[in-house]
N, CA and C of each residue as an Amber inpcrd file, in Angstrom:
protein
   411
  98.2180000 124.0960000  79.6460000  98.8310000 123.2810000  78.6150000
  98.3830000 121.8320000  78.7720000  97.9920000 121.3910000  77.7700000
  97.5620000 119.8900000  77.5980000  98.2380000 118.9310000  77.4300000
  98.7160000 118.0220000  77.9090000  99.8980000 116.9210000  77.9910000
  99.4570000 115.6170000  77.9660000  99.5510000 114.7690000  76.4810000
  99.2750000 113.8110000  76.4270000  99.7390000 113.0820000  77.5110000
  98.5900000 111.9770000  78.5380000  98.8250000 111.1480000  79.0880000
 100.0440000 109.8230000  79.3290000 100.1740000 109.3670000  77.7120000
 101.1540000 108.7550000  77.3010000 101.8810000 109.0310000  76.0740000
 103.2140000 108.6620000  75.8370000 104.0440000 109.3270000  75.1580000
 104.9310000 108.4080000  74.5530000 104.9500000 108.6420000  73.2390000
 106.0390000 107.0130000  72.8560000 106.3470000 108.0440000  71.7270000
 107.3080000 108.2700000  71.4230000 108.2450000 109.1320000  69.6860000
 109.5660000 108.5890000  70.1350000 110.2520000 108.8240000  68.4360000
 111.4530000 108.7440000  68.5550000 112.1200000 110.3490000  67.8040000
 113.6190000 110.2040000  68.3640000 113.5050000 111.7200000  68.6860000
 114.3890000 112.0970000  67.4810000 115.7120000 110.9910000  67.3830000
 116.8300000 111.1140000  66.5510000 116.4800000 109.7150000  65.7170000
 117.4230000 109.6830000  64.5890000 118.1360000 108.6750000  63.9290000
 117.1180000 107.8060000  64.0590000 115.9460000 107.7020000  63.1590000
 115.0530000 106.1570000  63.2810000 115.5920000 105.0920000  62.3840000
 115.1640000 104.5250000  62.8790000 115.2960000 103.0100000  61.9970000
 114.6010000 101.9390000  62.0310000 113.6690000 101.7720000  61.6450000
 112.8510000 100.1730000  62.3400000 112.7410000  99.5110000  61.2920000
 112.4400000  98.1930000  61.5790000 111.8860000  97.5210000  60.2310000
 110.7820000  97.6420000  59.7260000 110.2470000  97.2010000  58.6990000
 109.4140000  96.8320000  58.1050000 107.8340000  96.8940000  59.0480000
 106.8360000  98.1650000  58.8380000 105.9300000  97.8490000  59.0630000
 105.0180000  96.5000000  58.7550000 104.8590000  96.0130000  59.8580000
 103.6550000  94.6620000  59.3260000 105.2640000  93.4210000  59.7280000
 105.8570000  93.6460000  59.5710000 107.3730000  92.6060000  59.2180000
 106.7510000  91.3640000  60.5190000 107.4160000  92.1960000  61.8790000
 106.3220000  91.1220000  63.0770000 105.2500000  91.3270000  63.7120000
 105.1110000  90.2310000  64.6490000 103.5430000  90.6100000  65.2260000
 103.7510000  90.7390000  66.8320000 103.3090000  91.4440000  67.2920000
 103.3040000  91.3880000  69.0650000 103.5380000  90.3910000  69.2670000
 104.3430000  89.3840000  70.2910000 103.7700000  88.4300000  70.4960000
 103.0190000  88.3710000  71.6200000 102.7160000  89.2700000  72.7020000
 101.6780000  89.6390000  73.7160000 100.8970000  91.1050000  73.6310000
 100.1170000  91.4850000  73.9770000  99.9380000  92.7860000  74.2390000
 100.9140000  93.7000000  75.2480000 101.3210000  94.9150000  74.5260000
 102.4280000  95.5470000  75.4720000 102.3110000  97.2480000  74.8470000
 102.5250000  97.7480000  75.7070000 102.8400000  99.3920000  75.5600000
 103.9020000  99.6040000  74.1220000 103.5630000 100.6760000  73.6670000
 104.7180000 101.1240000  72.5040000 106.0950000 101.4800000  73.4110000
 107.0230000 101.4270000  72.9520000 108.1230000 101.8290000  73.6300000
 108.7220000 100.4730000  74.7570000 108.1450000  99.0710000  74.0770000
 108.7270000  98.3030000  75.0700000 109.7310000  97.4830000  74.8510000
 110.6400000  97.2860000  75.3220000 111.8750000  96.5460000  74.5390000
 111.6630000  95.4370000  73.9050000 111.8590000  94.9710000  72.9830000
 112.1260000  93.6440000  72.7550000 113.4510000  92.9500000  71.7190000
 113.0580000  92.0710000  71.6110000 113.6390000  90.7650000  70.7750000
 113.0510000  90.1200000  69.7220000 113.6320000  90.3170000  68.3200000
 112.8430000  90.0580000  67.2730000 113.1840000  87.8730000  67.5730000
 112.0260000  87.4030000  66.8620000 112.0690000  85.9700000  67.2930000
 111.7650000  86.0110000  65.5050000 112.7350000  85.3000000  64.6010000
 113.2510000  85.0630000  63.2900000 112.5490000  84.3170000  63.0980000
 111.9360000  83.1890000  63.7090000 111.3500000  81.9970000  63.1870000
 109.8300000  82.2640000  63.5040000 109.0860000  82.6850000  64.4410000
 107.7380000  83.0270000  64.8560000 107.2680000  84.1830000  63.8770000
 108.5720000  85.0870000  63.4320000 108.0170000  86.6050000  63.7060000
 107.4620000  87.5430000  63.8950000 107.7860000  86.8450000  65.3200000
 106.9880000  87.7260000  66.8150000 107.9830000  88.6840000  67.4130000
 107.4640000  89.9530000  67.7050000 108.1920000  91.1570000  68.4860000
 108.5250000  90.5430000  70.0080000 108.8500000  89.7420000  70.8440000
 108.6720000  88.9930000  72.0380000 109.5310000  90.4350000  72.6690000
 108.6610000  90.0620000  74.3000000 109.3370000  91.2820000  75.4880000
 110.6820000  90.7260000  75.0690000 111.5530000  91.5730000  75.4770000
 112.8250000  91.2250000  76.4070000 113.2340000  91.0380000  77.6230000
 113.7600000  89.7730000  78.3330000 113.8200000  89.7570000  79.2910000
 114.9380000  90.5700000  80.4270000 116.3360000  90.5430000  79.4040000
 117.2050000  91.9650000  79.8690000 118.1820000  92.5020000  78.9220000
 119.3940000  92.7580000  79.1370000 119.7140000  93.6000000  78.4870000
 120.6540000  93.1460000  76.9660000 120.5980000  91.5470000  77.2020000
 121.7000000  90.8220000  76.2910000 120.5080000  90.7910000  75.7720000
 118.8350000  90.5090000  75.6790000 118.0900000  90.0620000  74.6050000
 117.7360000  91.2130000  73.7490000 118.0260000  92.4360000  74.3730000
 117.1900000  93.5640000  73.6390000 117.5860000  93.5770000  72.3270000
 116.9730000  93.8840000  71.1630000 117.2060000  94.2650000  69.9980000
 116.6180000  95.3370000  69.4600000 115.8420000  96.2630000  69.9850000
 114.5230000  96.9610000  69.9400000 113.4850000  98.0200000  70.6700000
 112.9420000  98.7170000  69.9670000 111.7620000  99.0170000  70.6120000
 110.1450000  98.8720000  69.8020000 109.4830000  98.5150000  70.4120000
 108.3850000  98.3680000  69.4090000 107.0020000  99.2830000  69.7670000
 106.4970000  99.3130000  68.3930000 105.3630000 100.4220000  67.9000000
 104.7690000 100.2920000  66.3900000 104.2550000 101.0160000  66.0630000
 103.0460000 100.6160000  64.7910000 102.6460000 102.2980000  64.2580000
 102.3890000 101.8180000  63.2210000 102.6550000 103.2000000  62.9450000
 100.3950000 103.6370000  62.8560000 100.5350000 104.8880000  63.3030000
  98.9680000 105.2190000  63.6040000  98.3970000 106.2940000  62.3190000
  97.4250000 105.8970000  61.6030000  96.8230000 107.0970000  60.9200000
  95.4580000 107.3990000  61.7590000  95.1070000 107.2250000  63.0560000
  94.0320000 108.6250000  63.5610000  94.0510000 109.5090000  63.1710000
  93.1740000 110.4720000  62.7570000  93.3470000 111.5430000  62.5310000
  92.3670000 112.5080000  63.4480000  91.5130000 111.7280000  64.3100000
  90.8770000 112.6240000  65.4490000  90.9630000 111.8880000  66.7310000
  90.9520000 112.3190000  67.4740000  90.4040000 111.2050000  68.2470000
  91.7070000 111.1430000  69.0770000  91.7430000 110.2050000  70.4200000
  92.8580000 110.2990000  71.0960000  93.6840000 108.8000000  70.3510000
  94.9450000 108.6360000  70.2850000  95.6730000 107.6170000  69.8630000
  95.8680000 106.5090000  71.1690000  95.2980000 105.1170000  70.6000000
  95.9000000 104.3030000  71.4840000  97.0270000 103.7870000  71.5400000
  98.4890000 104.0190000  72.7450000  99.4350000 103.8640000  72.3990000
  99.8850000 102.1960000  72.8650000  99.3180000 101.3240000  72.3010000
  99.7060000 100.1710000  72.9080000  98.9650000  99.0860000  71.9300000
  99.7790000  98.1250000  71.7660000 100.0190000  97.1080000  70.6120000
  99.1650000  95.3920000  71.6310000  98.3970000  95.1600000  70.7880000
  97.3240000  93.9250000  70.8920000  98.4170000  92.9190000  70.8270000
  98.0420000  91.3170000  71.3460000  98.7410000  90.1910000  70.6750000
  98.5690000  89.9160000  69.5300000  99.5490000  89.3970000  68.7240000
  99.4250000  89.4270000  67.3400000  99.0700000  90.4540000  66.3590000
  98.8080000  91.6620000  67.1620000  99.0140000  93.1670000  66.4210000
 100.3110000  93.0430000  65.7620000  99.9250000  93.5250000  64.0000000
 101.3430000  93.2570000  63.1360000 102.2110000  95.0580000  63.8120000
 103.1140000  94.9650000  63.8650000 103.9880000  95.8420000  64.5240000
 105.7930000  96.5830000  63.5790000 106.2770000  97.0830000  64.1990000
 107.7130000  97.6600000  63.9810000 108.3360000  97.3100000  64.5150000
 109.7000000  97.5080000  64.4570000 110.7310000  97.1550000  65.9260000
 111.5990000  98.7460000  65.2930000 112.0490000  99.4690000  66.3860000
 112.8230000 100.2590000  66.1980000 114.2880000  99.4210000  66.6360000
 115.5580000  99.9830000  65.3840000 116.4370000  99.0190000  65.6560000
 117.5380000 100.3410000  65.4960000 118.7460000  99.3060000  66.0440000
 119.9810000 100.1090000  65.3510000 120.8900000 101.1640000  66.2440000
 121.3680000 101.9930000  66.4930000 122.4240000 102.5170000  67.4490000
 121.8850000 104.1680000  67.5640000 122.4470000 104.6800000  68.3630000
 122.7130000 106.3590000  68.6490000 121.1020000 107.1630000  68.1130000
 119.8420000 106.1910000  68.3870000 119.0210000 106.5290000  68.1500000
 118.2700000 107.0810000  69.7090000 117.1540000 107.6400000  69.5410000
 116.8890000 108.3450000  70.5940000 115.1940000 107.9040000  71.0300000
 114.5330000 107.5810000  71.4810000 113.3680000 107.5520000  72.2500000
 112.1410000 108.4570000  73.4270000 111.6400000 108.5060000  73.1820000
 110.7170000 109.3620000  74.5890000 109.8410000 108.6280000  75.0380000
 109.5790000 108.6500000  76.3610000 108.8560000 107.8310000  76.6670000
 108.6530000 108.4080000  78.0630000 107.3510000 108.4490000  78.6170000
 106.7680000 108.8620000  79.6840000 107.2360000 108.3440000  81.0090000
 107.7270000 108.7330000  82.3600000 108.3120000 108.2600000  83.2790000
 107.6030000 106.9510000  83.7530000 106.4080000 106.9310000  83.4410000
 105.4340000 105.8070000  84.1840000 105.6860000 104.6660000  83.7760000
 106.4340000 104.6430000  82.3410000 106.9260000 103.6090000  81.1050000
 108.5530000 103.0510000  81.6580000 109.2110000 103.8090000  82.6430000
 109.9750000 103.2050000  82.8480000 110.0790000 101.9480000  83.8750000
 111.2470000 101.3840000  84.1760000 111.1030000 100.3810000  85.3840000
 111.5840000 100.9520000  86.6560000 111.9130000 102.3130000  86.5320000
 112.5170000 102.8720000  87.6670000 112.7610000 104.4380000  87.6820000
 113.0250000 105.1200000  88.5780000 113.1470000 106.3260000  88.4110000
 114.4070000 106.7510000  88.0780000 114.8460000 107.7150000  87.0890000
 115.8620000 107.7210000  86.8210000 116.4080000 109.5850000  86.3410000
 117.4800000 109.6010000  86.4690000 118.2110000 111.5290000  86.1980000
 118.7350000 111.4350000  84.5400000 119.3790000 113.0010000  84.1420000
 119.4200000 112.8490000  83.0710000 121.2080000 112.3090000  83.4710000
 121.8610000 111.6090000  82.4440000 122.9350000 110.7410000  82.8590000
 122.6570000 109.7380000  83.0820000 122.1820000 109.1380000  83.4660000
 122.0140000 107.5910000  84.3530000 122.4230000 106.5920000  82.7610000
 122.7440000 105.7820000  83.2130000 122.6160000 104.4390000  82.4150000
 121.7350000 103.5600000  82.1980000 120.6540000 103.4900000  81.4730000
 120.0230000 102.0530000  81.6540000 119.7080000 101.2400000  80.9490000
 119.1730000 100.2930000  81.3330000 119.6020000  98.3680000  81.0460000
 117.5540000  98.1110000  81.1820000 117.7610000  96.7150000  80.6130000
 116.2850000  96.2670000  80.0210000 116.0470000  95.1200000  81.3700000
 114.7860000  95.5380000  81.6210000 114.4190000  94.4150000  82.5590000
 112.9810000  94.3190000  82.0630000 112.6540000  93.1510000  81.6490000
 111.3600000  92.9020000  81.1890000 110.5250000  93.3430000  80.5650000
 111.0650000  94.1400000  79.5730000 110.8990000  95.0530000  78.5960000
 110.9670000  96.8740000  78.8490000 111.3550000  96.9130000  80.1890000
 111.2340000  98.0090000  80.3430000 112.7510000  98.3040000  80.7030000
 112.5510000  99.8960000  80.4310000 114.2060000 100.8960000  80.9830000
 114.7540000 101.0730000  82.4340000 115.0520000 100.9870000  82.7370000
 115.3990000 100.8230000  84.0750000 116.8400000 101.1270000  84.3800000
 117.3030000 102.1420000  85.5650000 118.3440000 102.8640000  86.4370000
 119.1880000 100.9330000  85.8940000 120.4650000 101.0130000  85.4020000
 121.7410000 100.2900000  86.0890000 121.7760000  99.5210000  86.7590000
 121.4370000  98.3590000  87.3670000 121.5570000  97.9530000  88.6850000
 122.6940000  96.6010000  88.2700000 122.4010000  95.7890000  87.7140000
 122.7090000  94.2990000  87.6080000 123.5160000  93.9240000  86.1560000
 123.0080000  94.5320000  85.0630000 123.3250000  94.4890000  83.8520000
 123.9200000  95.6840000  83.2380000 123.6840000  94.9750000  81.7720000
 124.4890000  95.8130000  80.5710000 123.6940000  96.6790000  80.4350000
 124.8470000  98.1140000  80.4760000 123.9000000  99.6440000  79.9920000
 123.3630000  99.3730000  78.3670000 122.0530000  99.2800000  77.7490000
 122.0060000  99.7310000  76.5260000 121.9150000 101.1170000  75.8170000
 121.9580000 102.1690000  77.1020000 121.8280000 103.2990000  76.6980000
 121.3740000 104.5350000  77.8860000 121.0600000 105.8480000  77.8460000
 121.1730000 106.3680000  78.6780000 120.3240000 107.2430000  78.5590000
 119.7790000 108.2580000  79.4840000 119.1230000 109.1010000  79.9070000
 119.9650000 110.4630000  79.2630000 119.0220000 111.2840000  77.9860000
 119.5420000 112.2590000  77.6950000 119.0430000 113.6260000  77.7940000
 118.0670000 113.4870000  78.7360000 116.8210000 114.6610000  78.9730000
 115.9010000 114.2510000  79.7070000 115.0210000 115.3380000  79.9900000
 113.5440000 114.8470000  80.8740000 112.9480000 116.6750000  80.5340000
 111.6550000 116.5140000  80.5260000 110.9660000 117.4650000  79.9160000
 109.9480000 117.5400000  80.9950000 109.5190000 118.5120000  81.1940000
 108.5430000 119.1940000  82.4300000 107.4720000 118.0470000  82.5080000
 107.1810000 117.8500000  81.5250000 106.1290000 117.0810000  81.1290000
 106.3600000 115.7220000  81.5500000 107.2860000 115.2670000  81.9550000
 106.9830000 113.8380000  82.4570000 107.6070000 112.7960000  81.3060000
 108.1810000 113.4960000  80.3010000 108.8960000 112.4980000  79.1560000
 110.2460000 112.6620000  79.6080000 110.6900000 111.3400000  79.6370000
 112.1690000 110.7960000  79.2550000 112.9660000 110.6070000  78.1280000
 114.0810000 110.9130000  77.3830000 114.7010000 110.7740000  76.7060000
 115.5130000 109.8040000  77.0170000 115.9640000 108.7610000  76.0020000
 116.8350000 107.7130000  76.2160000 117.4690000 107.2340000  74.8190000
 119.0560000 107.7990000  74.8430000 119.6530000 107.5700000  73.5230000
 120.4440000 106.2100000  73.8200000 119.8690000 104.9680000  72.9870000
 120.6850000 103.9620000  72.7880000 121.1630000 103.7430000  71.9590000
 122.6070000 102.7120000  73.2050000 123.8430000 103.0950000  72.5700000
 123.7590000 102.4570000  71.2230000
């Protein structure tokens, strides 16, 4: 069985804005938290769990070929927004290792086990394959 390397979908309940709406404001992996910035509108990391507003990604028409899953600076972009929505994302993508249950909180754009901060959401699966599920709250 063949298992894409990297992995960014959403699983439940999407919602993002406006393709094209912002722009990266660095280069970063799909699936990385951020903070929409109103006045730039730039997708900016998040630094933890009070800035998150988001996840960001772009939407791909490849139609052969392997997909690159990761957004340029100033690549125009999405933000996935909004509640009780769901994510996947490859363990390597997280900031920490984590079970299904756990709680986790944003550290520098990434998901990460509980430690210090606010849960935005939690661990609702893990798949043979090395994908994480994470329904935020």
């Amino acid at each position: 069985m063949a298992t894409n390397p990297v992995s960014f979908y959403y699983r439940k309940d999407l919602n993002v804005t406006k393709h094209g709406e912002y722009k990266a404001a660095v280069a970063m992996p799909f699936g990385t938290a951020v903070k929409r910035n109103d006045v730039t509108l730039e997708a900016e990391v998040a630094a933890n769990s009070a800035e998150f507003e988001g996840v960001a990604d772009k939407v791909i028409y490849t139609i052969q070929g392997n997909d690159d899953l990761n957004l340029a600076a100033k690549e125009r972009c999405r933000v996935g927004v909004g509640k009780d929505y769901e994510i996947v994302l490859m363990a390597d993508k997280l900031g920490s290792t984590v079970a299904v249950g756990d709680k986790v909180e944003v550290k520098t754009g990434k998901f990460q086990k509980v430690t210090t901060d606010t849960a935005v959401g939690k661990v609702v699966a893990k798949f043979a394959n090395g994908e994480t599920v994470i329904r935020i709250n």
